[in-house]
C-alpha positions in Angstrom: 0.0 0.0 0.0 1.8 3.5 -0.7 1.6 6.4 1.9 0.8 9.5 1.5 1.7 12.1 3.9 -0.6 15.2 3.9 0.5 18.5 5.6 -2.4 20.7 7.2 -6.1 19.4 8.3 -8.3 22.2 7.1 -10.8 21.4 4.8 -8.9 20.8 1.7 -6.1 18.6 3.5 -8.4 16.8 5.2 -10.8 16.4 1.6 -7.7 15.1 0.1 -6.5 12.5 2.9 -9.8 10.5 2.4 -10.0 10.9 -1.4 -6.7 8.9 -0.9 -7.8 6.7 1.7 -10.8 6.0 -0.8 -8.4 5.1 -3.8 -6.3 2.9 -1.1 -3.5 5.2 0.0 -2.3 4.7 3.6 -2.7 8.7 4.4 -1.7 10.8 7.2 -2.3 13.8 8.0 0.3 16.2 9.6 -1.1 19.0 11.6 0.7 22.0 14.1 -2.9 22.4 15.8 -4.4 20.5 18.5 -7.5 19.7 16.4 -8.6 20.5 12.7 -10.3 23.2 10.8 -8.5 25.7 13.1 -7.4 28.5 10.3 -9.1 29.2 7.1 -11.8 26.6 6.9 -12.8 27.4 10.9 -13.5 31.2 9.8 -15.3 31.3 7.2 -19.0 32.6 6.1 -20.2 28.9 5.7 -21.4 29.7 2.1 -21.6 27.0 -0.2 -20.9 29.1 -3.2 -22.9 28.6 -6.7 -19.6 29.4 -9.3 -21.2 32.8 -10.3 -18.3 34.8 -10.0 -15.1 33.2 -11.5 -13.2 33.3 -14.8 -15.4 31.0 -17.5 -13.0 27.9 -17.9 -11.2 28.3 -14.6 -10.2 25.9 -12.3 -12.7 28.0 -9.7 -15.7 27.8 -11.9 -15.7 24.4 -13.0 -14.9 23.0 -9.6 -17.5 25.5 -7.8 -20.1 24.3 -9.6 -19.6 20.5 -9.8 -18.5 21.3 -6.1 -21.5 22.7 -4.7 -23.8 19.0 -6.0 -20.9 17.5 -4.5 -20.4 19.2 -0.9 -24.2 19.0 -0.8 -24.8 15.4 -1.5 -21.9 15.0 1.0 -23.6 16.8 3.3 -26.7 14.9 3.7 -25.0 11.7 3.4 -23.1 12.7 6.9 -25.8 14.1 8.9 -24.3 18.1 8.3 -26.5 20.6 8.7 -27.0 22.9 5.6 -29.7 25.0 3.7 -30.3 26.0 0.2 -31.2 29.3 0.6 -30.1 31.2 -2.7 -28.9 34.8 -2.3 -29.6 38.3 -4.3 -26.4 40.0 -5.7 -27.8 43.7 -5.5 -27.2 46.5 -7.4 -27.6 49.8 -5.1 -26.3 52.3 -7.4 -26.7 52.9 -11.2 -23.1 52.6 -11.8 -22.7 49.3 -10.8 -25.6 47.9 -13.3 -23.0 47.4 -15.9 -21.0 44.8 -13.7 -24.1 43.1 -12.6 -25.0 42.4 -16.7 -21.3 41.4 -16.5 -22.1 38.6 -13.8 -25.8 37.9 -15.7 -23.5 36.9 -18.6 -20.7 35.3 -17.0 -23.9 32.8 -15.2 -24.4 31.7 -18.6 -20.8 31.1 -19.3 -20.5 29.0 -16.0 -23.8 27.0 -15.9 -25.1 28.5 -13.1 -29.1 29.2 -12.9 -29.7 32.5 -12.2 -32.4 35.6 -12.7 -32.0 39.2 -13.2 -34.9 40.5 -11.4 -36.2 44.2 -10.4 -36.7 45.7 -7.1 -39.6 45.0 -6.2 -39.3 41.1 -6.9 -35.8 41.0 -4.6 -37.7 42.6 -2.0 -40.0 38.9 -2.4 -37.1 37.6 -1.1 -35.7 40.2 1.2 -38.1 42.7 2.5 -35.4 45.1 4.0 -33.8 45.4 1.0 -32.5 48.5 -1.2 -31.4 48.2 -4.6 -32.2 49.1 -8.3 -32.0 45.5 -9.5 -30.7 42.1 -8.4 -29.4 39.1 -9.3 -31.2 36.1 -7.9 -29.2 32.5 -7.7 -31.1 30.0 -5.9 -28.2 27.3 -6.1 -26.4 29.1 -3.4 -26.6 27.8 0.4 -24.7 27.6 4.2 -23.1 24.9 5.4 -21.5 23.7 8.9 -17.8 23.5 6.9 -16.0 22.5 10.6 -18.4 19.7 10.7 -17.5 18.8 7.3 -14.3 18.2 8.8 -15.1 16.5 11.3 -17.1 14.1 8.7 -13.9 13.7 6.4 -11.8 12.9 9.8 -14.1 10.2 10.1 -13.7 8.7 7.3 -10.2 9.1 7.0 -9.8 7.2 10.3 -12.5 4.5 8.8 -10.5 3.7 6.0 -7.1 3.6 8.1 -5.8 7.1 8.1 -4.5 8.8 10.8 -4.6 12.5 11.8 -1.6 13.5 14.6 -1.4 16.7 16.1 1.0 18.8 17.1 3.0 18.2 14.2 5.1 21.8 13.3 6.4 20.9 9.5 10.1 21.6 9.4 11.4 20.3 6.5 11.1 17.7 3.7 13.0 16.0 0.7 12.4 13.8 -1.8 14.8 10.9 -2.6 14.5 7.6 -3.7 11.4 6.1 -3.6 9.6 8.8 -2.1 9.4 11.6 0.0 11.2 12.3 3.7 9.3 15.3 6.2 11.0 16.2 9.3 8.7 17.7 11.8 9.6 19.1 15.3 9.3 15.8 16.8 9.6 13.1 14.3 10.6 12.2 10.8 7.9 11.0 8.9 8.4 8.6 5.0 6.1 8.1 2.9 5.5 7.6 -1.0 4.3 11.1 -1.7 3.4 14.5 0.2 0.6 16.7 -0.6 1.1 20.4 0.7 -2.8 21.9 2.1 -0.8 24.2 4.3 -2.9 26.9 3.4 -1.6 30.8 5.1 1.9 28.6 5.3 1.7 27.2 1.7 4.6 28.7 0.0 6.5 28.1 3.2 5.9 25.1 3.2 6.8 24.7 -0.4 10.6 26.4 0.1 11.5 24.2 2.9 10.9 21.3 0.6 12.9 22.2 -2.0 10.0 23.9 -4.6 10.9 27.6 -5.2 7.5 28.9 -5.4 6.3 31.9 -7.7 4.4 33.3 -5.6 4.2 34.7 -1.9 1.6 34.0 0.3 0.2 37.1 1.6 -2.2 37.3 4.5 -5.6 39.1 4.4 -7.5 39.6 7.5 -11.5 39.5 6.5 -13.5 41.3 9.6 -16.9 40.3 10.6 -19.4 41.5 12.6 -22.5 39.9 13.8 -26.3 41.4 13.5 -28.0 41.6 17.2 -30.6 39.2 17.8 -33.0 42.4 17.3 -31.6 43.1 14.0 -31.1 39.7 12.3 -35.2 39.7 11.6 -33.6 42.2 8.3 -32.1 39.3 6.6 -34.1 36.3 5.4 -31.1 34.8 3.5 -27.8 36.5 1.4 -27.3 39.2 0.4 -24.0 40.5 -1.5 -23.0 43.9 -3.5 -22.0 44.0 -7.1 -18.2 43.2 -6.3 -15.3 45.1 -7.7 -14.2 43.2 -10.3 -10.1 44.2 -9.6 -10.4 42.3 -5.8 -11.1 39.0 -5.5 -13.1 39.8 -2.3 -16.9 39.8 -2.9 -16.9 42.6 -0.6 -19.0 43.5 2.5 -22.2 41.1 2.8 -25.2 39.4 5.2 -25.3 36.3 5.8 -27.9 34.2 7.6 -26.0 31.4 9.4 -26.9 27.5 9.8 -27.1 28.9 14.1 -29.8 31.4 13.0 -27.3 34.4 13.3 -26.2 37.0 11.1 -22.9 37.4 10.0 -21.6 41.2 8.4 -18.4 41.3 6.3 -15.6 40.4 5.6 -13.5 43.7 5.2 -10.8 42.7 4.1 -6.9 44.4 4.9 -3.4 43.1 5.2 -3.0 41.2 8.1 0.8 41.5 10.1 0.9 38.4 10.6 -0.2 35.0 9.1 -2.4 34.1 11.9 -3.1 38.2 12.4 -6.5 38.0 13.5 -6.6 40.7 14.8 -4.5 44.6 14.7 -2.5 43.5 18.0 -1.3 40.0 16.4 2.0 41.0 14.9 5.0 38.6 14.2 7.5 41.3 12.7 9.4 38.0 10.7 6.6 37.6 8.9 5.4 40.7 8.2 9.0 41.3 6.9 8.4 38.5 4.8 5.2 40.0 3.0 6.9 43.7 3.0 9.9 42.1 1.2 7.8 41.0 -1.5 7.8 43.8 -4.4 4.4 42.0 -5.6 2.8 43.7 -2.2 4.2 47.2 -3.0 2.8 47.0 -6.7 -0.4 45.9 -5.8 -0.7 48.4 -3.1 0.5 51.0 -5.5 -2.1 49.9 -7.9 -5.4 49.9 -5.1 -4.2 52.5 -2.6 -7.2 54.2 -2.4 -9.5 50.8 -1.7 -6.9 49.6 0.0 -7.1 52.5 2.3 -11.3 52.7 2.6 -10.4 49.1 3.9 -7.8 50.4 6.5 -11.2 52.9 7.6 -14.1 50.5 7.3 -11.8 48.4 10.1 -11.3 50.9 12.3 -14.8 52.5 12.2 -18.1 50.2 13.2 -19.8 53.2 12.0 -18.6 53.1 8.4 -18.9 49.4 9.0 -22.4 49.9 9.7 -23.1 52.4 6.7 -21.5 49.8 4.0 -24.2 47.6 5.5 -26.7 50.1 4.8 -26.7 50.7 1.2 -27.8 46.6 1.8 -30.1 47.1 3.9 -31.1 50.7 5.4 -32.4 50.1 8.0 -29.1 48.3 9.9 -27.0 51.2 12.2 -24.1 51.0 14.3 -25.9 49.8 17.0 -27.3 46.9 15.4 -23.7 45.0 15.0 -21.5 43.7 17.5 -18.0 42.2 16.4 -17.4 39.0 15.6 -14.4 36.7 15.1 -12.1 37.4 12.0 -10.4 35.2 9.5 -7.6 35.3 7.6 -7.4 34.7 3.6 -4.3 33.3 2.2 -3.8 34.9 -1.3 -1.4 34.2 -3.2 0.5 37.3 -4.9 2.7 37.2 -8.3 6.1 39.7 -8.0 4.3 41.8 -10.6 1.7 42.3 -7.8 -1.3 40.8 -9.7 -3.3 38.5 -7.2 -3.4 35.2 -8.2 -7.5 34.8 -9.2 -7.1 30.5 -9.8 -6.7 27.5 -7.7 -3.0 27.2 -8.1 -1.3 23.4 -7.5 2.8 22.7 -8.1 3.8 19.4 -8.6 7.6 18.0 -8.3 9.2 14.8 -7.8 7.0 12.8 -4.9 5.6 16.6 -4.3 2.1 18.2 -4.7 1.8 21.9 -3.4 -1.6 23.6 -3.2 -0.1 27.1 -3.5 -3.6 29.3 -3.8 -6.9 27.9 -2.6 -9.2 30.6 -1.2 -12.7 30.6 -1.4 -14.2 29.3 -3.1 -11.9 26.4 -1.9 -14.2 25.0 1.2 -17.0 24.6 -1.7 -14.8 22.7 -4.6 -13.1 21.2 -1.6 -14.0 17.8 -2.5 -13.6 18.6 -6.1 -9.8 19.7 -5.7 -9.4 17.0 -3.7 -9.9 14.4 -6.4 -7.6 16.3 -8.7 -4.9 15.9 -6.3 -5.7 12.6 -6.4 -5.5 12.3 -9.8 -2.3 13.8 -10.0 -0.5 11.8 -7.3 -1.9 8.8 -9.1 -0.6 10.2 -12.7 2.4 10.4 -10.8 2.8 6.8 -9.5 2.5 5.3 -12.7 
């Protein structure tokens, strides 16, 4: 039987050990935490994402979509809770009617089911509402993604796998036969190792040999929470039009699987890679991302976002009033903070954000070097591409 050695147990590590598992790999899965799901995949909205937004052809819209049937039908297999609720994509303004067309047409492009309806048919959906138009997709949903995890760990232990703790990745080569990875306490072999690391990705990548092309940089996303009081405004979703130069989606409601409403994320450059919040600084690696010339380019290139992002964090009122154009009747008082994630981006040198799911592959090696959201949707989907690859590989 060959091993497989996985590093990180977030949702795509842990997607990817019991893929293998499932194909007959001996996996194990190599994590610094005490228990899984802790980072990316433990902070997130919940959304099971439809595929709307994302480059026709791309990696992100293909795996989205097929994704979402997936995660779903995984979902009620396991007992997780989740909800098809669709969302509205509103327009609030009349200069962002043009990008919503944009989005109508990319639906096509992408498969996705969705309607471009007027006001007074989004408020159907969402009687607090405000926009000029909308776009409704009812394949959208929310999902308990940590209890995805703890599903896959399951059945990563049912089929033979192992998940251990406490396991700091140090090093790794590859040699004959396979692959060695030193951790802080042990030295682990095994046939082939699959890099999830997520915010340490690229780290993760160097010490094992792989130069990567890209720098993962760390982006804080900031959410609040609607008071009990207020969360009777929100029926479902509701996003903005994004900006189509950010891949962030921008500042949206959410209705949660707990009955709660989540606000956000703002999003701004965290100083460190677990930087949840302004206080959590590690100045190594926030000399890390400052010695990348890709982070000066692109902050040359958005300074003025960037800098309403800097605001929006530091004011709940302005918070509050992004909210508003959503829905007018949510004010400062009606939001309380909640707990923040972190998105690891990957970043080019030229300072052009990486917009695909990005894997590296070298001898006994497979790197996940960019997997942000939509990843936790087309989690099971780039798991089986991994997969494939390590089995392509083996032959």
């Amino acid at each position: 039987m060959q091993k497989a050695i996985v590093v990180g147990a977030g949702i795509v590590g842990l997607a990817t050990a019991a893929e293998l598992c499932r194909r007959g790999y001996e996996a194990v899965v190599l994590e610094k935490e005490t228990s899984i799901a802790r980072h990316q995949t433990g902070r997130n909205s919940g959304v099971i994402h439809s595929g709307l937004y994302y480059v026709p052809g791309s990696r992100k819209a293909t795996m989205c979509k097929v994704g979402a049937t997936s995660m779903l039908e995984f979902a009620r297999e396991h007992g997780v809770a989740h909800r098809v609720t669709g969302k509205l994509v509103v327009a609030t303004g009349p200069e962002e009617l043009p990008q919503l067309e944009v989005l109508a047409q990319r639906s096509v492009q992408n498969g996705v089911p969705v309607r471009r309806i007027t006001a007074d048919e989004a408020r159907e959906y969402e009687p607090h509402v405000a926009c000029l138009e909308a776009l409704r997709v009812e394949t959208t949903g929310i999902i308990d993604y940590p209890g995805v995890c703890e599903a896959l760990a399951g059945e990563i232990r049912r089929f033979g796998g192992e998940i251990r703790f406490g396991q700091h990745f140090v090093a790794a080569r590859s040699e004959a036969g396979g692959v060695a990875v030193e951790t802080a306490t042990d030295t682990w072999r095994a046939d082939v190792l699959i890099n999830c690391a997520g915010l340490y990705s690229d780290r993760v990548a160097a010490a094992s040999g792989v130069e990567p092309s890209v720098r993962i940089v760390p982006f804080r996303g900031e959410y609040y929470e609607l008071t009990e009081q207020a969360s009777r405004l929100v029926n479902g979703l509701i996003y903005p039009v994004p900006d189509p130069r950010f891949p962030f989606l921008g500042v949206h409601l959410t209705a949660m699987i707990d009955g709660s409403v989540h606000a956000g994320p703002n999003a701004v450059l965290a100083l460190s890679r677990e930087g949840y919040t302004w206080s959590a600084v590690k100045p190594r690696e926030l000399a890390n991302a400052l010695a990348w010339p890709g982070l000066w380019r692109l902050g040359a290139k958005h300074a003025r976002p960037g800098l309403r992002e800097i605001a929006r964090s530091l004011s709940t009122r302005q918070f509050a009033g992004s909210l508003a154009r959503l829905v007018p009747e949510i004010t400062v008082d009606d939001i309380v903070r909640s707990a923040a994630g972190v998105r690891a981006q990957a970043l080019n040198r030229d300072g052009s954000l990486v917009d695909d799911f990005a894997i590296e592959v070298a001898p006994s090696q497979v790197h996940v070097l960019n997997a942000p959201s939509p990843a936790a949707t087309a989690s099971l989907e780039i798991a089986k591409r991994i997969s494939d690859i390590v089995q392509e590989a083996a032959r």
